[in-house]
ChimeraX commands (.cxc) that place a marker at each C-alpha (Angstrom):
marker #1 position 9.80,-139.18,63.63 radius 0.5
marker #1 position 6.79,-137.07,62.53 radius 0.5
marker #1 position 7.77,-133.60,61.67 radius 0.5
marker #1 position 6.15,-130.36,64.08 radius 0.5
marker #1 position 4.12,-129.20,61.69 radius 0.5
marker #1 position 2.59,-132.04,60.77 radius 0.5
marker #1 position 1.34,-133.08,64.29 radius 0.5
marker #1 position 0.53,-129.47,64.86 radius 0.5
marker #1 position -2.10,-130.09,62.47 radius 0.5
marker #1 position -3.27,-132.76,63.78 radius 0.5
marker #1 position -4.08,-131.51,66.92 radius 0.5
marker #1 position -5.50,-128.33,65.34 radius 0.5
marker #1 position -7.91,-130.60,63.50 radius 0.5
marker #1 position -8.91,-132.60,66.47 radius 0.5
marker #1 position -9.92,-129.57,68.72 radius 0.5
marker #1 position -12.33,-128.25,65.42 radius 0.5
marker #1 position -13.88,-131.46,65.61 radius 0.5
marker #1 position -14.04,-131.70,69.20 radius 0.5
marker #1 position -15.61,-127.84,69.23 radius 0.5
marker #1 position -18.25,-129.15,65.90 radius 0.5
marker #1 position -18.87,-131.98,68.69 radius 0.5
marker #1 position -19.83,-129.68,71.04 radius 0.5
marker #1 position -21.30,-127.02,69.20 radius 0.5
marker #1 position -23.85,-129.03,67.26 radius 0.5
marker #1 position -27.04,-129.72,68.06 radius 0.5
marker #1 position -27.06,-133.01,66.55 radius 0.5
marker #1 position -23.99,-134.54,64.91 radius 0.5
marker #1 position -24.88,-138.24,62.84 radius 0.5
marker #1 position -22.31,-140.66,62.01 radius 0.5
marker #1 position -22.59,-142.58,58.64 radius 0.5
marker #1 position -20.45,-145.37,56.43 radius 0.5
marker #1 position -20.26,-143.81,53.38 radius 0.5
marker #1 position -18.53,-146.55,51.34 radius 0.5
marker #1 position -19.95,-147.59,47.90 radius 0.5
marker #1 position -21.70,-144.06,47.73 radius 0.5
marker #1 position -20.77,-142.99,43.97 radius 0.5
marker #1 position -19.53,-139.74,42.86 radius 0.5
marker #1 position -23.12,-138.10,41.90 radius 0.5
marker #1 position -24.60,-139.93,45.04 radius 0.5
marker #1 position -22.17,-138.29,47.20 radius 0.5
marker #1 position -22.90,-135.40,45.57 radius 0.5
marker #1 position -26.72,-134.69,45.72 radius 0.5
marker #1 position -26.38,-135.95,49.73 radius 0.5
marker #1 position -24.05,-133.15,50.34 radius 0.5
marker #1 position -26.30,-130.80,48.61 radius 0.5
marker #1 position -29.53,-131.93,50.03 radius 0.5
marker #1 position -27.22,-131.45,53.42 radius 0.5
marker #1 position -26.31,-128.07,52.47 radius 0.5
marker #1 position -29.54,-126.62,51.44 radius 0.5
marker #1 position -30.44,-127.81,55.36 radius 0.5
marker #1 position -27.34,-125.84,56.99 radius 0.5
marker #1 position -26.07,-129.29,57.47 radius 0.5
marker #1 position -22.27,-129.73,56.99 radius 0.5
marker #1 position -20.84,-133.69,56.37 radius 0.5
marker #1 position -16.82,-134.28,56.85 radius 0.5
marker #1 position -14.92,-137.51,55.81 radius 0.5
marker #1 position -12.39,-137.42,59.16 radius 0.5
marker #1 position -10.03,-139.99,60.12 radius 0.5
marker #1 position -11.38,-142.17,62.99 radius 0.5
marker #1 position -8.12,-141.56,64.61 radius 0.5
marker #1 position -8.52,-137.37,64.37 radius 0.5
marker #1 position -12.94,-138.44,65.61 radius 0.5
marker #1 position -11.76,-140.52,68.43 radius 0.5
marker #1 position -9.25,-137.99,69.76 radius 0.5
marker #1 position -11.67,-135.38,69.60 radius 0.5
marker #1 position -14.83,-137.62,71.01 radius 0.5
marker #1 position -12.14,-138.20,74.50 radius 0.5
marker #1 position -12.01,-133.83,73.89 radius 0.5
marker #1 position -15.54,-133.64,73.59 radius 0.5
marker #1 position -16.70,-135.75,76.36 radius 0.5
marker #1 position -18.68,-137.73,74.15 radius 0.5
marker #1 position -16.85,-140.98,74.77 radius 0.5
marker #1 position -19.27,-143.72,73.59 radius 0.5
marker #1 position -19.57,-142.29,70.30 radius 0.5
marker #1 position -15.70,-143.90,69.37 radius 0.5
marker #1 position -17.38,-147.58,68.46 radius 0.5
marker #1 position -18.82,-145.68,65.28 radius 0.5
marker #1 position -15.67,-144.95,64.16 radius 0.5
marker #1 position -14.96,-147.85,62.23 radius 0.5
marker #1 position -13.97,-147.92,58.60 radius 0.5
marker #1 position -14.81,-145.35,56.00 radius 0.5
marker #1 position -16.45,-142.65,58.36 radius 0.5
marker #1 position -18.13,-139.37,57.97 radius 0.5
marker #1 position -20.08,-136.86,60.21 radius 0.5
marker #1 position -22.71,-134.43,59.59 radius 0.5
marker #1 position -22.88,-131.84,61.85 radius 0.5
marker #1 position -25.99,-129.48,62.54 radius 0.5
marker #1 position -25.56,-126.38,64.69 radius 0.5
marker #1 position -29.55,-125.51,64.51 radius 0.5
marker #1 position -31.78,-128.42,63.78 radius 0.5
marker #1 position -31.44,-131.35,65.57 radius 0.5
marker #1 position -33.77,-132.97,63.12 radius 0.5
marker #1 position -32.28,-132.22,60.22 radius 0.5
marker #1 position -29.39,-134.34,59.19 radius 0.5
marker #1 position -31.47,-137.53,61.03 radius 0.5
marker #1 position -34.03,-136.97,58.55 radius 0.5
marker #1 position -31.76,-136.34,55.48 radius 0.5
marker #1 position -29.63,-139.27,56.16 radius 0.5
marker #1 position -32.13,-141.77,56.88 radius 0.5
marker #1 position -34.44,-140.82,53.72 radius 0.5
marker #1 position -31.13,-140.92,51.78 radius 0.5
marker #1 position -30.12,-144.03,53.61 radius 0.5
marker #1 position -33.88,-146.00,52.30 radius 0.5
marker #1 position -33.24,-144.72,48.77 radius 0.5
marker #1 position -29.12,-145.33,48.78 radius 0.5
marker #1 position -28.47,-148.62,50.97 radius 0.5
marker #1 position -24.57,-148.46,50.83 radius 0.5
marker #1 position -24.91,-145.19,53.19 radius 0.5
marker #1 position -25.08,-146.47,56.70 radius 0.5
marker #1 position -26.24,-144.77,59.50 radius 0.5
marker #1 position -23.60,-146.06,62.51 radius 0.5
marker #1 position -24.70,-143.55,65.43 radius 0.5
marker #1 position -25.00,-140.32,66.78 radius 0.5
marker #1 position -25.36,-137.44,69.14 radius 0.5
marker #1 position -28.50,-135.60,69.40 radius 0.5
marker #1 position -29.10,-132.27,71.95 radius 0.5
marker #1 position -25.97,-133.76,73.65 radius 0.5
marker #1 position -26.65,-137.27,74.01 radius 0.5
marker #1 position -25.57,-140.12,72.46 radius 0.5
marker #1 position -28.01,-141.47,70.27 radius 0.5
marker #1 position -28.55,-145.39,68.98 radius 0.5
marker #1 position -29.69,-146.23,65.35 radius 0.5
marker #1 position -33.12,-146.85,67.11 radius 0.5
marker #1 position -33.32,-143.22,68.52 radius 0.5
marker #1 position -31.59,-141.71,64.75 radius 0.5
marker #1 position -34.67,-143.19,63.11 radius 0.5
marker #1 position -37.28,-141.89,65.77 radius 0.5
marker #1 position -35.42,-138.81,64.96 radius 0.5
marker #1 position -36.18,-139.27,61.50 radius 0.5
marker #1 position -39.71,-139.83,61.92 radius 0.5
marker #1 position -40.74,-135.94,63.56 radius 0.5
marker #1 position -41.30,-133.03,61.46 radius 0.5
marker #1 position -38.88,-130.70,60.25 radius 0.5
marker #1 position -38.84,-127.02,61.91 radius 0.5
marker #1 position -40.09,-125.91,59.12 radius 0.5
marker #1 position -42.99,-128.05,58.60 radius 0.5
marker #1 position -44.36,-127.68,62.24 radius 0.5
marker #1 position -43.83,-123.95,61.90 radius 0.5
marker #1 position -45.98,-124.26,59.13 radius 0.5
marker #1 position -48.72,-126.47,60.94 radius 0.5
marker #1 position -48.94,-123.83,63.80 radius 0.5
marker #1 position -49.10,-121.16,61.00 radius 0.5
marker #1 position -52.10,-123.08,59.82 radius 0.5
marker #1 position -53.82,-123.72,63.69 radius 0.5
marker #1 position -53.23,-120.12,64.46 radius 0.5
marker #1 position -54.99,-118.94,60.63 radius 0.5
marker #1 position -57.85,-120.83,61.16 radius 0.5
marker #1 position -59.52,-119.03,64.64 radius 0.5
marker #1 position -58.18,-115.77,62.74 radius 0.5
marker #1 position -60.06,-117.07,59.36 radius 0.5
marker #1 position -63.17,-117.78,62.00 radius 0.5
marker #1 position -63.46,-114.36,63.34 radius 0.5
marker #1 position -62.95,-112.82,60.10 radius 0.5
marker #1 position -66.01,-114.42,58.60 radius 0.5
marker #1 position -68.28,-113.88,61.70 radius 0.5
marker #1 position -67.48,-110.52,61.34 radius 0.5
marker #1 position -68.08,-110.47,57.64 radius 0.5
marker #1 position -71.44,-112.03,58.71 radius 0.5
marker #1 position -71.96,-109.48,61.16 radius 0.5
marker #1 position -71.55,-106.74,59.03 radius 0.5
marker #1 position -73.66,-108.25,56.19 radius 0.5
marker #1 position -76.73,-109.04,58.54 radius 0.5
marker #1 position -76.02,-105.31,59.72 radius 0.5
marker #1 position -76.08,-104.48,55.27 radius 0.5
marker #1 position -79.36,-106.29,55.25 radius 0.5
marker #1 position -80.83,-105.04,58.35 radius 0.5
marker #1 position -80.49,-101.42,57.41 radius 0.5
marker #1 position -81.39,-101.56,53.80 radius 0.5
marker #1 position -84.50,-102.99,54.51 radius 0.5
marker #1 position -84.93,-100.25,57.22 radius 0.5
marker #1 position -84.84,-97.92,54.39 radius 0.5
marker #1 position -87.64,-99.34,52.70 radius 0.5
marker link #1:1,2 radius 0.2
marker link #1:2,3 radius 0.2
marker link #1:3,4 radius 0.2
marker link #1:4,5 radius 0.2
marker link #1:5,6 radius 0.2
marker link #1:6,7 radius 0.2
marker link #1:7,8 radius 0.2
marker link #1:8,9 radius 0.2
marker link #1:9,10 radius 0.2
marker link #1:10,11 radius 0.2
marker link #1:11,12 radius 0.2
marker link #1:12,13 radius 0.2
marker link #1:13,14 radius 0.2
marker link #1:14,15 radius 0.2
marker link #1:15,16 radius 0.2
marker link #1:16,17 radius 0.2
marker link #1:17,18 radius 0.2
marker link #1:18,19 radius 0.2
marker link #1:19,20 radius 0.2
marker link #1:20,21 radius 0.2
marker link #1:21,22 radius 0.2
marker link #1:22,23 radius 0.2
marker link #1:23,24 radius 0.2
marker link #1:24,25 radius 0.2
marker link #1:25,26 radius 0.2
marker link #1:26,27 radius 0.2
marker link #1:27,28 radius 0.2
marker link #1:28,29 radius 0.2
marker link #1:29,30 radius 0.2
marker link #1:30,31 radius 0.2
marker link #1:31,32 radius 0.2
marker link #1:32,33 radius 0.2
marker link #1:33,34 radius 0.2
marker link #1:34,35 radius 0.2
marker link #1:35,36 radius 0.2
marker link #1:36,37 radius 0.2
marker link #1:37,38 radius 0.2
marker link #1:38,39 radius 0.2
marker link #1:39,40 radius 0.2
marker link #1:40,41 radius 0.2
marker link #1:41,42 radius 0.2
marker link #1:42,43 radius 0.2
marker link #1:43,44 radius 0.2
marker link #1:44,45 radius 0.2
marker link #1:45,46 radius 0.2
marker link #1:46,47 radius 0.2
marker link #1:47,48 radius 0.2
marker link #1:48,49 radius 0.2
marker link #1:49,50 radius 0.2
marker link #1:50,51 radius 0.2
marker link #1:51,52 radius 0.2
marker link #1:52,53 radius 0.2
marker link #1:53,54 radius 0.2
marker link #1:54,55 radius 0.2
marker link #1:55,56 radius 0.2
marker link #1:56,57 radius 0.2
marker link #1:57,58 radius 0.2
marker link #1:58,59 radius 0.2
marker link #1:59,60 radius 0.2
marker link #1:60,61 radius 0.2
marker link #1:61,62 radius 0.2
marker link #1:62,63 radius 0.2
marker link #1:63,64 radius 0.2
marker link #1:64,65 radius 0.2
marker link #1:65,66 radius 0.2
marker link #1:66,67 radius 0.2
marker link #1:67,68 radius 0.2
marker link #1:68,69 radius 0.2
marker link #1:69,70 radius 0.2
marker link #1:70,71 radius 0.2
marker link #1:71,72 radius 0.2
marker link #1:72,73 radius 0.2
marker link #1:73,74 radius 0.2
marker link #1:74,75 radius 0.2
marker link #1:75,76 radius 0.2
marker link #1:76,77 radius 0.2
marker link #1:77,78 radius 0.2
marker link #1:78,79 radius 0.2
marker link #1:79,80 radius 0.2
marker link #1:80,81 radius 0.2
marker link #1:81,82 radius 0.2
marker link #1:82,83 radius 0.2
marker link #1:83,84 radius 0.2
marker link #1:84,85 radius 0.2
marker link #1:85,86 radius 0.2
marker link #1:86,87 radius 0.2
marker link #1:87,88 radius 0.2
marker link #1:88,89 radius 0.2
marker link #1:89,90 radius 0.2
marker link #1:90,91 radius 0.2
marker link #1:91,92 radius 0.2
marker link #1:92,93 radius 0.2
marker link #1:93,94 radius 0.2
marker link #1:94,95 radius 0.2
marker link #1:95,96 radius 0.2
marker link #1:96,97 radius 0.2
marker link #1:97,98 radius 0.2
marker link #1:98,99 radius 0.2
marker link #1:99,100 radius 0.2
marker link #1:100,101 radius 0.2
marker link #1:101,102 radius 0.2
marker link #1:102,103 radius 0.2
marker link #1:103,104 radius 0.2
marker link #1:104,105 radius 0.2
marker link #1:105,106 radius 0.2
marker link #1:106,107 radius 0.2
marker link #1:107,108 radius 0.2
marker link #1:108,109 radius 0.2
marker link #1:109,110 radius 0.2
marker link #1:110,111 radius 0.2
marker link #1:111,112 radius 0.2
marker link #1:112,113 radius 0.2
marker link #1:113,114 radius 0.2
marker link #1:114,115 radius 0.2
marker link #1:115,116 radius 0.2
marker link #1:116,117 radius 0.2
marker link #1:117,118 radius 0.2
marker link #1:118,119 radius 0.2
marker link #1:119,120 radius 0.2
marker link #1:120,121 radius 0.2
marker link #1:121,122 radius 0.2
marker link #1:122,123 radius 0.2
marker link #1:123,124 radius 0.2
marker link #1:124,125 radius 0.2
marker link #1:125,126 radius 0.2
marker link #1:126,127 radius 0.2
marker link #1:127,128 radius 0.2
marker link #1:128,129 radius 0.2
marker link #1:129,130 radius 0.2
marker link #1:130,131 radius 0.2
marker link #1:131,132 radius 0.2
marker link #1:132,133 radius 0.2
marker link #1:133,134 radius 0.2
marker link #1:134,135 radius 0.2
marker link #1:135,136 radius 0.2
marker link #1:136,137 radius 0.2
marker link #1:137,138 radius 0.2
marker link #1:138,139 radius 0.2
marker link #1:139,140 radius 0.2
marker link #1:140,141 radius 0.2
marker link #1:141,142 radius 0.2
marker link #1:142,143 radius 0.2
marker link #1:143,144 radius 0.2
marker link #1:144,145 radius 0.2
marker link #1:145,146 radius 0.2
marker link #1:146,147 radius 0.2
marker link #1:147,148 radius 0.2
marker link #1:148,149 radius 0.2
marker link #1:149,150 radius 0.2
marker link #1:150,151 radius 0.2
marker link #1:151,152 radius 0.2
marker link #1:152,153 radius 0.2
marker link #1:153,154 radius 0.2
marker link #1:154,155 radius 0.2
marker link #1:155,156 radius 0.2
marker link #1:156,157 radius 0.2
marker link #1:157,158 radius 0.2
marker link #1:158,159 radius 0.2
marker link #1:159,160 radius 0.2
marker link #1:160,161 radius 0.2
marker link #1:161,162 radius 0.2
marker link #1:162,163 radius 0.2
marker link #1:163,164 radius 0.2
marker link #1:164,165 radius 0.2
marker link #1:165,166 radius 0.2
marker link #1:166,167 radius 0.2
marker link #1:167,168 radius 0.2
marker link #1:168,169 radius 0.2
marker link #1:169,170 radius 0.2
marker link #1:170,171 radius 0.2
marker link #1:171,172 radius 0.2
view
């Protein structure tokens, strides 16, 4: 019979997961197996530098904590070698990582997801996949909102150089 302690911490770890579950903004599920030590490596750092955190769970410990969750239809995923990364800002984020890692590194399997609280097929992961990172549309509305500013700024130049012109040929 399983010691106190021991299932203690079981259900300790299934109500993290089931709060990561419903904390995240988008939580992927992937197959890891045949992913080598260095592979496995730069993912998780290419996660990292993305506030993206991946955890190798027991499907047992992520189906427990999917019935916790609410998020039901997510336990067919859970099948063999699993892990989850888990993003609590961008929902974009680990899609885009994991599929871009996924075209380079095909033993990493995408299997299924949630994303902004809804279960999300492979179909929907790679749509995911497909937008623009936070920080790249920041930076395209950085650029729209530079170039009226840009505009105004030289028709004011011009303004003041016609103005330049105007009065130094006043003077002669």
């Amino acid at each position: 019979m399983p010691r106190k302690n021991v299932i203690d911490a079981k259900a300790k770890k299934v109500d993290e997961v089931a709060d990561q579950f419903q904390k995240a903004v988008s939580a992927i599920v992937v197959d890891y197996r045949g992913l080598s030590v260095a592979q496995d490596t730069d993912l998780r750092k290419q996660l990292r530098d993305n506030d993206v955190s991946m955890s190798v769970i027991k499907n047992k410990i992520l189906e427990r904590a999917a019935d916790k969750a609410d998020v039901k239809d997510l336990k067919d995923t859970f099948v063999g070698p699993t892990a989850v990364a888990f993003s609590d800002e961008d929902p974009v984020a680990p899609a885009k990582i994991l599929k871009n890692f996924a075209d380079d590194n095909p033993e990493l399997e995408i299997k299924g997801g949630i994303i902004e609280g809804k279960i999300a097929s492979l179909d929907e992961i790679n749509e995911f996949a497909a937008l623009p990172s936070r920080e790249e549309l920041l930076s395209t509305l950085a650029n729209i909102l530079k170039d009226p500013i840009r505009k105004v700024a030289y028709a004011v130049n011009a303004v003041v150089d016609k103005d330049d012109n105007g009065d130094d040929s006043d003077a002669a």
